[in-house]
N, C-alpha and C positions, 0 to 999 in steps of 0.2 A: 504494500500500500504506500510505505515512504511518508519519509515526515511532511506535516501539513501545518499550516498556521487556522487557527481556530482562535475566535474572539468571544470572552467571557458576555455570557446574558443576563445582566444582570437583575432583569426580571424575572429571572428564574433560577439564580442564585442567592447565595446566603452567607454572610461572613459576623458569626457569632463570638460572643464569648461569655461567661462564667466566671464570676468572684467571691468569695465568702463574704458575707455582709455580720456584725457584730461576732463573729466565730462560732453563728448557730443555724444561718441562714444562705442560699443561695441566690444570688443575684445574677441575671441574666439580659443581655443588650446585645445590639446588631447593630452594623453599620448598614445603611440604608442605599448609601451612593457608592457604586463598584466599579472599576474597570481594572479587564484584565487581559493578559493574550499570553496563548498555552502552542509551542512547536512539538508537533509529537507526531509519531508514528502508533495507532493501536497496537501494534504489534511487537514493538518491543520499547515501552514507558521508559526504561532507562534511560534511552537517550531524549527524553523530553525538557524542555525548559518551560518554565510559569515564571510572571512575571504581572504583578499586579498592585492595587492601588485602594484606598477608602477611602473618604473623606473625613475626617474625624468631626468637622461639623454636622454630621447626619450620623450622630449616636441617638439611638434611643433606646432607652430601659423603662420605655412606661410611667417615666414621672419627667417631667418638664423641668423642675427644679436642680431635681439630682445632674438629668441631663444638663442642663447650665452649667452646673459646676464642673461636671466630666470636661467642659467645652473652655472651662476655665485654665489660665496658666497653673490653678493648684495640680492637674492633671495634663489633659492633653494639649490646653493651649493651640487650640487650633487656629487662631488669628494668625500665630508666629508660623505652626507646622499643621497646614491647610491637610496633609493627608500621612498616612499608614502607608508603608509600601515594604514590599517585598519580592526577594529573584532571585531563581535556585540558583545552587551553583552545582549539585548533584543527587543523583536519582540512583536508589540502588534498591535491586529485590530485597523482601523481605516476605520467606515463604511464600503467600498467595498474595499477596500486597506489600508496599515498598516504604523506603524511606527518604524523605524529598529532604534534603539541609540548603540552607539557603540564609541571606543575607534580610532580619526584620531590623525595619527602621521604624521607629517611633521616637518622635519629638527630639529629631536631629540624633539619636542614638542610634548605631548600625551594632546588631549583635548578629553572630550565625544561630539558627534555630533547624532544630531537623522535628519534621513534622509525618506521621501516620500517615502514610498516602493510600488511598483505596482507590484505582482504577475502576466505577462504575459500568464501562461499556460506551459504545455505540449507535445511535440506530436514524433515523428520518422522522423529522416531524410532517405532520398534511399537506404542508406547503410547498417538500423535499428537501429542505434544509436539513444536510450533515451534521448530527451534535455528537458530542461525546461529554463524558459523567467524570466528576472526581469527586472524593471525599478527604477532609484531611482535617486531622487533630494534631496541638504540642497544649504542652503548659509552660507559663515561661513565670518568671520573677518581673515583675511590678518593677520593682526597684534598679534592677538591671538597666531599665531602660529612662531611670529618672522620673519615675513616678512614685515616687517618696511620700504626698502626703497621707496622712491618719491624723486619728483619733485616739486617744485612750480609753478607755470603758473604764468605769470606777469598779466593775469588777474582777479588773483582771482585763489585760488583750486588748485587741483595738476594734476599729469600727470597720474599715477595710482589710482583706484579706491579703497577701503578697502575690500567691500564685494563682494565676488567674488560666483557666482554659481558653482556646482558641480553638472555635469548628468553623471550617468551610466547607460549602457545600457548592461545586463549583458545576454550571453547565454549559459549554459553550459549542460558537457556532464555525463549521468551518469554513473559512474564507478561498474564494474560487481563485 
């Protein structure tokens, strides 16, 4: 089949994450505005590259308020660092699914992160438009990337979490 360039849909994808809120609760938010573009061959993912983008201004976790302050320089500061961005640098199997390491930047910080990668498949939408599926998990440290603020709890612990999850759920289109 040979490698193909395929462009992220971002109506039909998804780029979450997950945080401990007080150390008794889960906190959950997506970024809403995505682009991305994926060079891959179905048939052999190793040699694929992902290369993609959020806007950190289009966080929501369901409250306007909290969202504010995510938006704030206490956290992502997105006035200064308009987006989240990331780009592998390697693909390697892992059993029946693989592992993608690559280059995350947040709020001017560039750490390497290796993420779960699931090769979902291929197939045609109605229209005949080529997609193909990924899925991918990491957890990373908060702090790592200079998101430093909290809170103390008077009983002990803080009010935000360190390690926070990251799921993408990625579907794109392939380019003619």
């Amino acid at each position: 089949m040979g490698k193909s360039v395929w462009v992220v849909d971002a109506a039909h994808s998804l780029a979450e994450f997950s945080v401990k809120h007080m150390m008794i609760a889960t906190v959950k938010g997506r970024f809403t505005q995505m682009e991305g573009r994926i060079e891959a061959d179905p048939q052999d993912i190793t040699g694929a590259s992902f290369e993609g983008s959020v806007a950190t201004a289009s966080i929501n976790t369901a409250d306007e308020a909290r969202d504010q302050h995510l938006r704030s320089a206490d956290f992502f500061d997105a006035e200064n660092h308009p987006t989240l961005t990331f780009k592998s640098t390697r693909i390697e199997r892992d059993g029946d699914d693989y592992k993608m390491t690559g280059d995350l930047t947040i709020r001017g910080v560039t750490r390497p992160v290796t993420f779960d990668l699931e090769f979902e498949g291929t197939g045609r939408d109605p229209w005949g438009n080529e997609k193909i599926g990924f899925s991918a998990t990491t957890k990373i440290s908060r702090k790592d990337f200079g998101l430093t603020w909290n809170a103390a709890l008077e009983t002990g612990g803080v009010l935000v979490g360190d390690q926070v999850k990251i799921e993408l759920h990625l579907e794109a289109t392939k380019q003619a």
